[in-house]
N, C-alpha and C positions, 0 to 999 in steps of 0.2 A: 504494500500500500504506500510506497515512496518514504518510506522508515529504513535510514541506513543506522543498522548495529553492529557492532563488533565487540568480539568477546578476544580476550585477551587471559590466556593460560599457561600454569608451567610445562614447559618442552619435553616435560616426562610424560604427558599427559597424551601424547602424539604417539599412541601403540596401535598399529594398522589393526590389533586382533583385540582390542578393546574398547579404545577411543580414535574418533568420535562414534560415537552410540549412536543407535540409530534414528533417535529424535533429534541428536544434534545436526543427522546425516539428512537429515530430511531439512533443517533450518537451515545451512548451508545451502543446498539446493534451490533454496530461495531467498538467496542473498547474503544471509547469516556472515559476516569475516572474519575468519578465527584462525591468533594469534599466536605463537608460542615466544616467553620471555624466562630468561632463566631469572630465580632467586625470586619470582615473584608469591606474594602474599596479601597483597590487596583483593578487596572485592569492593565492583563497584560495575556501573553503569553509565553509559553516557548516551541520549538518543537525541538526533539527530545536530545535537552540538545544543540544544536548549535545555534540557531537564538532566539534573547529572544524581544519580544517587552514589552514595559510599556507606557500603555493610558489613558488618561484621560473618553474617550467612555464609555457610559453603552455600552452591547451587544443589541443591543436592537433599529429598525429602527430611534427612533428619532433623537439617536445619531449618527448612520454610513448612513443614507441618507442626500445628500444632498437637494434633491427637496421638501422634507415634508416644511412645511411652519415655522413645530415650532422646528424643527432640531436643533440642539445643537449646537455648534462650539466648535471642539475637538483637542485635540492635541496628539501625540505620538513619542517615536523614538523607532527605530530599531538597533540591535547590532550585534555583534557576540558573544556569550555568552563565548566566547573566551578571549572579555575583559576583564580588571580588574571590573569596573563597574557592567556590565553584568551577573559577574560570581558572585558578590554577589547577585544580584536580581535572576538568578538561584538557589543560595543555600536557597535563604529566601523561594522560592516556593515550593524547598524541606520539608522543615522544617513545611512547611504548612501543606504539605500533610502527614506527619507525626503525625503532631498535632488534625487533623480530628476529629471532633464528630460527624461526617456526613459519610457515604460513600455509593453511592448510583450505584446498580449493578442492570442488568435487565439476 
């Protein structure tokens, strides 16, 4: 729907017989950009350069379900990458994607 994302992970993440899964294989197939960066540890989001979130969440049910039993408790905010704050956490994302020794396209 004209929503450019990129997801940005660690370069161990990149096992032809594991990952990307096959829902990530299917979001890739429609657009989806996904990164590999080593030593990385952030989570976060950025769409289309206006709304930036930064989480503490893996992607990943045990962190974004509530009901599972061994769920994580997580936290995150929301911005307008408009912000001063924001707008560095956007350029650092850039910067990521830039730095890439991963880049994985189907």
């Amino acid at each position: 729907r004209g929503v450019s994302i990129s997801a940005i992970v660690r370069p161990e993440c990149f096992k032809e017989d594991v990952y990307p899964d096959p829902p990530t294989r299917m979001l890739l197939k429609h657009g989806l950009q996904l990164y590999g960066v080593s030593g990385l540890h952030a989570k976060g989001l950025v769409a289309d350069d206006s709304t930036a979130l930064i989480f503490s969440a893996n992607v990943n049910p045990y962190s974004l379900e509530y009901d599972i039993e061994s769920a994580n408790v997580e936290f995150g905010i929301e911005g307008s990458a408009e912000d001063g704050q924001m707008q560095e956490f956007v350029r650092f994302i850039h910067e990521l994607r830039e730095h890439a020794t991963h880049i994985c396209r189907i």
